[in-house]
N, C-alpha and C positions, 0 to 999 in steps of 0.2 A: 468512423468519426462521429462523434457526439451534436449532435444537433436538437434544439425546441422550437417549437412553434408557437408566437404570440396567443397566447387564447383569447378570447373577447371578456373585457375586462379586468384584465389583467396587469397588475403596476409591471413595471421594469426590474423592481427588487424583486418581487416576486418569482417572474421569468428567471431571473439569475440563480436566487437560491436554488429555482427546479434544474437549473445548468449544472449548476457546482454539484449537486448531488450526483446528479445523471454520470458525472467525470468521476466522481470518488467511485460510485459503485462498478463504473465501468474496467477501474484502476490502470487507466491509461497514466495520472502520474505518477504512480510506483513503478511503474515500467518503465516510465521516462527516467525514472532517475537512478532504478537498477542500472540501466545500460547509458548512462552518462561517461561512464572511463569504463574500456575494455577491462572483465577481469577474465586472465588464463584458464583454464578448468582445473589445473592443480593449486591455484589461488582461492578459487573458489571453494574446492575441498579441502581444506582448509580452513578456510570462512567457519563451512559448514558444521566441521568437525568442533572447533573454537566454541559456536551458541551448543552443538548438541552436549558439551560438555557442561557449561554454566548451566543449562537446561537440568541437566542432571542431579549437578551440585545443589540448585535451588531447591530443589525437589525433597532429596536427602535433608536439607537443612531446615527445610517447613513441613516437612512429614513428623507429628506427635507418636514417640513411641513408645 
């Protein structure tokens, strides 16, 4: 769990930005929101198969040849 400690001197925005950072870098909400709805494992290969193709194609189509 993500936790900060007031430092002396320190406004409240402040405190917050150093939160919010500390939560991105930690990527507790990409994880929140991968496993928001169950996906299958053959769902998910799938998924996976779906980007590694666009990934490809992209690739192919911005590569000067």
């Amino acid at each position: 769990m993500t936790s900060v400690i007031l430092r002396p001197n320190e406004s409240q925005d402040q405190l917050l930005k150093r939160f919010r950072k500390k939560v991105v870098k930690s990527g507790v909400l990409s994880t929140v929101r991968r496993k928001r709805w169950f996906i299958s494992k053959s769902e998910l290969r799938r998924v996976e198969k779906k980007k590694s193709m666009r990934r490809i194609k992209r690739r192919q189509l911005s590569s000067p040849e």
